[in-house]
Backbone as CSV, one residue per row, in Angstrom:
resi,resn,N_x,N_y,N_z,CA_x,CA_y,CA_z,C_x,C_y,C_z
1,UNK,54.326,-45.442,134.564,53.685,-46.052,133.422,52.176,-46.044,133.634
2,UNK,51.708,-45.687,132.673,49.901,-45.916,132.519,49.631,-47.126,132.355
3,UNK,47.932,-47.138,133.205,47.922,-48.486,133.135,46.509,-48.423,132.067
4,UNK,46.337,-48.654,131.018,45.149,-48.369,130.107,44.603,-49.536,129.933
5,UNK,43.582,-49.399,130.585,42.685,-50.866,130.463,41.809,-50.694,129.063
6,UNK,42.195,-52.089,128.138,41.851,-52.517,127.129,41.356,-53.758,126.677
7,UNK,40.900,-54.289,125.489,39.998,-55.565,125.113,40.029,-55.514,123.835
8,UNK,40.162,-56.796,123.011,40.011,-56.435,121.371,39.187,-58.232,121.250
9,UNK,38.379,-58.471,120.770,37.835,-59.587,120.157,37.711,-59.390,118.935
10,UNK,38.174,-60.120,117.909,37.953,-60.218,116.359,38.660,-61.889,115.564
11,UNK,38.987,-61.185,114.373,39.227,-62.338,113.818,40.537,-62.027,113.205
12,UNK,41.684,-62.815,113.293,43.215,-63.092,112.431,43.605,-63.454,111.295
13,UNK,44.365,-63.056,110.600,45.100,-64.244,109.750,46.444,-63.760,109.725
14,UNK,46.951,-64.858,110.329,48.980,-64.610,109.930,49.463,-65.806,108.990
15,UNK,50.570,-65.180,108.327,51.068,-66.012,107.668,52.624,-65.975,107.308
16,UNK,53.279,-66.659,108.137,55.020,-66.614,108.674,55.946,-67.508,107.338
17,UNK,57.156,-67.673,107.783,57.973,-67.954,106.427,58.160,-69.840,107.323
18,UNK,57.674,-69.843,108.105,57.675,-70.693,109.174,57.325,-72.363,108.919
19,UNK,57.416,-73.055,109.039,56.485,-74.492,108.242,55.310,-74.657,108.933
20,UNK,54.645,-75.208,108.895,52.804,-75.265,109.297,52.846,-75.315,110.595
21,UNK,52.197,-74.556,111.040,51.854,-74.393,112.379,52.654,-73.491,113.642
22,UNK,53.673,-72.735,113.083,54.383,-71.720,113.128,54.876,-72.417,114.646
23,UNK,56.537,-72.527,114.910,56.733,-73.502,116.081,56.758,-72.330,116.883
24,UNK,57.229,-71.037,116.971,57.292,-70.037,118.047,55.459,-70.198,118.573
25,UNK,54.812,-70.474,118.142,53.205,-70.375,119.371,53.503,-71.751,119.935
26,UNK,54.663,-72.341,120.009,54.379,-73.595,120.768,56.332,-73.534,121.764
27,UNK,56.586,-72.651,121.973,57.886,-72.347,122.384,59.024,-73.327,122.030
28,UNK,59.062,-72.817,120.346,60.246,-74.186,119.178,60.548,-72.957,118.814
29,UNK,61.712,-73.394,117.902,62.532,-72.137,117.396,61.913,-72.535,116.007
30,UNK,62.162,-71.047,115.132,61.472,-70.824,113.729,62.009,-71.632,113.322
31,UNK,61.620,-72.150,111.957,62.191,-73.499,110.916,63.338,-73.046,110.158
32,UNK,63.473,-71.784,110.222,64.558,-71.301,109.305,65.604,-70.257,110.153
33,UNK,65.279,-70.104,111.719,66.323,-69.460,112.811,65.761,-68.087,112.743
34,UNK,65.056,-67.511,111.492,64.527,-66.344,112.057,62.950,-66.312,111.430
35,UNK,62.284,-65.150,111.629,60.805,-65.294,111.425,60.496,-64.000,110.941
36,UNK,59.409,-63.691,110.081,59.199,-62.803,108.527,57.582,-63.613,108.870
37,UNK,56.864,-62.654,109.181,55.265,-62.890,108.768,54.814,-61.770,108.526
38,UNK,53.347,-62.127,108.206,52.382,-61.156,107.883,50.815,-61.178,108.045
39,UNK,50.303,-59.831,108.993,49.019,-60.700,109.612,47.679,-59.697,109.305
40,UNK,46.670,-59.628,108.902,45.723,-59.271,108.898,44.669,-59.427,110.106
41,UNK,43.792,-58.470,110.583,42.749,-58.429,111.518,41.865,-57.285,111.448
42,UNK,40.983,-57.948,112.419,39.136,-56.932,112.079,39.017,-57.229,113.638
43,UNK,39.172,-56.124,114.576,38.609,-55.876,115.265,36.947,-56.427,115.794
44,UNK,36.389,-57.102,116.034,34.828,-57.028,115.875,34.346,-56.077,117.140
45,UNK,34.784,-56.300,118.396,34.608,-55.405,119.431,35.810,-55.151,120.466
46,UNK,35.878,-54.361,120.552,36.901,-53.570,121.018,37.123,-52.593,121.949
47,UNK,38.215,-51.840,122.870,38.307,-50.656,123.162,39.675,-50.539,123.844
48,UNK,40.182,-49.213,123.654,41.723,-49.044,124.474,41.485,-47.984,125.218
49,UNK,41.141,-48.146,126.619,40.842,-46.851,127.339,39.485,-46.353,126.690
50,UNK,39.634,-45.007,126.302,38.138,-44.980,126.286,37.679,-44.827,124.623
51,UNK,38.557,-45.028,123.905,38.517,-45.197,122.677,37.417,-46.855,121.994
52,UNK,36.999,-46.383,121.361,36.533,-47.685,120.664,37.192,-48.265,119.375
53,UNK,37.502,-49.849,119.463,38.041,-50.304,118.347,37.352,-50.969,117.544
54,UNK,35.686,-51.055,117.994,34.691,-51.508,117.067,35.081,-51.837,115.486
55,UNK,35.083,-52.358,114.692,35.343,-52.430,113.355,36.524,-52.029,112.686
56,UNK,37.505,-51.938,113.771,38.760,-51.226,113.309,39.514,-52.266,112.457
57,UNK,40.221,-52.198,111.272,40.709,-52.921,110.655,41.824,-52.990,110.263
58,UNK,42.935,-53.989,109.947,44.730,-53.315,109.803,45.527,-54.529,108.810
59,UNK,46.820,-54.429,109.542,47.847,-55.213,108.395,49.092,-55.010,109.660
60,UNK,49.433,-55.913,109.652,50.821,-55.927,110.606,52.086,-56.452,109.686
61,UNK,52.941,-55.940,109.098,54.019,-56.727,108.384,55.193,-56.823,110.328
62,UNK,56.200,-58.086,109.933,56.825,-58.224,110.954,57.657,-58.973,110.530
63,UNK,58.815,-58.424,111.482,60.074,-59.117,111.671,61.283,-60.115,112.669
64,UNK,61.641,-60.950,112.624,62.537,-61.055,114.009,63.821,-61.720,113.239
65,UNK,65.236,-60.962,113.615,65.875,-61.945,113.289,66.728,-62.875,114.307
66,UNK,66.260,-63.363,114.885,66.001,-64.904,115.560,64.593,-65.222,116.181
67,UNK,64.669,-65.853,117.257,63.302,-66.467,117.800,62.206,-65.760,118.499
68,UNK,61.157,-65.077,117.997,60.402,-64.122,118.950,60.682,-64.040,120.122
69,UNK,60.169,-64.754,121.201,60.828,-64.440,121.913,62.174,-63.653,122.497
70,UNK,63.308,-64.127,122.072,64.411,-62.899,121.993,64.099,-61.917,121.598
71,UNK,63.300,-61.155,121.003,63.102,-59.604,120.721,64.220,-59.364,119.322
72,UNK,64.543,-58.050,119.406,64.913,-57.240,118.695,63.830,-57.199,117.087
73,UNK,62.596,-57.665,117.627,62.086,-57.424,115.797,61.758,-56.177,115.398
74,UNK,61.287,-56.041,114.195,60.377,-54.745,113.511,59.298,-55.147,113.163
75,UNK,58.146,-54.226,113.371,57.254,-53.663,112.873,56.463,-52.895,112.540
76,UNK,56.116,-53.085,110.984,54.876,-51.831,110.392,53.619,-52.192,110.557
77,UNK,52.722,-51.342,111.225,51.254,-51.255,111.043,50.515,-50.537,110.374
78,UNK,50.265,-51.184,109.459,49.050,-49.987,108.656,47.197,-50.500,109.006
79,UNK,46.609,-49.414,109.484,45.833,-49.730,109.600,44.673,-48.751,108.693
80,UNK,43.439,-49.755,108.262,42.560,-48.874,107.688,42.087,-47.672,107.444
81,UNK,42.006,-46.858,106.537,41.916,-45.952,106.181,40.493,-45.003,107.179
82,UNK,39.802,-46.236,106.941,38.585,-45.794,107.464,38.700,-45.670,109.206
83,UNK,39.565,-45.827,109.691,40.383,-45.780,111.401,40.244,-44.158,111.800
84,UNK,39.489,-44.030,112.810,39.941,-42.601,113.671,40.814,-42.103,113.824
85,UNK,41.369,-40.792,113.621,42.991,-40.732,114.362,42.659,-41.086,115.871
86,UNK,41.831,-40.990,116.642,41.826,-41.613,118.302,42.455,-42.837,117.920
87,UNK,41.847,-44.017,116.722,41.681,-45.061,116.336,43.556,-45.843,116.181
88,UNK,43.798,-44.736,115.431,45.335,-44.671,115.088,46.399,-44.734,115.928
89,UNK,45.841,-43.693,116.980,46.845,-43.297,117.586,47.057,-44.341,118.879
């Protein structure tokens, strides 16, 4: 396995099917047994290896059906148009 040293500082917004304050960031199970969010972010400074993520911008839709933790979720990333394919990839 590679070990790719990376860094991202920016700014978030998620927003889960969850009741306020989403209990999985506090190790509680979702309010409804499984979890459906959706998160926006902006990169402000960045890099993955030797790529830069400066201003990179996206959309995460996501899934779990039970408690993050346990795994098995999905997700789509779309990220900005204006993204490098380095950026992308």
């Amino acid at each position: 396995m590679v070990d790719t040293k990376w860094e991202i500082r920016g700014r978030e917004f998620v927003n889960c099917n969850c009741d306020y304050g989403c209990p999985c960031q506090f190790n509680a199970l979702p309010t409804k047994g499984f979890c459906q969010a959706v998160g926006a972010f902006e990169v402000q400074k960045g890099y993955h290896g030797s790529t830069k993520l400066d201003g990179l911008k996206g959309v995460a839709i996501m899934a779990w059906p039970g408690p993050i933790h346990l795994g098995n979720g999905e997700a789509q990333l779309v990220i900005d148009r204006r993204g490098t394919d380095a950026q992308r990839e």
